[in-house]
N, C-alpha and C positions, 0 to 999 in steps of 0.2 A: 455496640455501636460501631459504625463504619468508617470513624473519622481516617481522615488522609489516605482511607485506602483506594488505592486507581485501579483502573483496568476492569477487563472482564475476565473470571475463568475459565469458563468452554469446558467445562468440566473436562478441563485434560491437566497433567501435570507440566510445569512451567516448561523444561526441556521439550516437550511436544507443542508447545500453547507456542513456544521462540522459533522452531522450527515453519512450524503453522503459518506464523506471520511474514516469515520471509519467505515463503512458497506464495504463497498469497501476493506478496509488493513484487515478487518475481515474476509472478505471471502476469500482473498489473502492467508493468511494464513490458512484456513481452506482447501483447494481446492490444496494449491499452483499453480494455474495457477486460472483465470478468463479471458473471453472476454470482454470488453466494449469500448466506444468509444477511439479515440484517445485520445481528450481534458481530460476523466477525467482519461484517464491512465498515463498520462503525469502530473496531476496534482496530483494523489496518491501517484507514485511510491516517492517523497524526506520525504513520512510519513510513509511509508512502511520500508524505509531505516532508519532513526530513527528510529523505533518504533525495529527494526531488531539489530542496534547497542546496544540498549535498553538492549537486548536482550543478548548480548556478555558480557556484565559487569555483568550481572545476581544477582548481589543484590538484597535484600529487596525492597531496595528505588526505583531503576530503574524498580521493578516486580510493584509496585505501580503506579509508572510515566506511564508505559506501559498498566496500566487497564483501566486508564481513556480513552484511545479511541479502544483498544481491548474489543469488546461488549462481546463476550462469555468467561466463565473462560476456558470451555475446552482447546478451542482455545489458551488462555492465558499462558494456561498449557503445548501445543504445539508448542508455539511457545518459552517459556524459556527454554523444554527440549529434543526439537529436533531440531525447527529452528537455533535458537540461537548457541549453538556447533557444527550445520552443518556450521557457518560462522566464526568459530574463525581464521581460518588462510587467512581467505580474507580480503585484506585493503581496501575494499568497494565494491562498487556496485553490490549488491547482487540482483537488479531486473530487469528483462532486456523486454523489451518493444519490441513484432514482428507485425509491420502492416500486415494489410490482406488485405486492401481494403476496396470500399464503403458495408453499408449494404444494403439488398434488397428493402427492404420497405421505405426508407429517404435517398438513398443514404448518409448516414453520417459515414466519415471514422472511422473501427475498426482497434483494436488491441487487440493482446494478451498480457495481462500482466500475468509473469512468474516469479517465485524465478528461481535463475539462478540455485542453488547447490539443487534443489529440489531431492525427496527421489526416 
């Protein structure tokens, strides 16, 4: 049985799976929109959304909390001084996830992950 177990595994080990996701909320934020699979866009977007909230309180402490899995400063930098004030009057759900279908090569379903209030 599965109780209280979270997450997905991506058949990768957890070091690869933490890395994963913060290339991922990194290029999210750098692109504001990425394609990739369903699984790991379902599985980014509630780090994105932290990492975004993060991002609204815009303190010291939270610009710290937010480095450690935002990989680039630039990005870092874009997401406390644009992201971040694009979202203050939203009471959440700042990323919205659109399926497109299988892909060509593995049929394995994609989506597009999207900042909702993108520029």
């Amino acid at each position: 049985m599965r109780h209280n177990v979270m997450g997905r595994k991506l058949s990768r080990s957890t070091n690869h799976r933490k890395a994963l996701f913060r290339n991922l909320a990194t290029e999210l934020f750098r692109h504001d929109r990425i394609t990739t699979t369903e699984a790991k866009a379902k599985s980014v977007q509630p780090i994105a959304e932290k990492l975004i909230t993060l991002a609204k309180r815009g303190d010291l402490h939270s610009r710290r909390l937010a480095a450690r899995d935002v990989t680039d400063p630039a990005v870092l930098q874009k997401l406390f001084g644009e992201i971040g004030p694009r979202a203050q009057n939203r009471a959440g759900g700042y990323v919205r996830i659109y399926k497109l279908g299988p892909r060509h090569g593995d049929a394995a379903p994609m989506a597009l992950l999207e900042l909702v209030d993108k520029a």
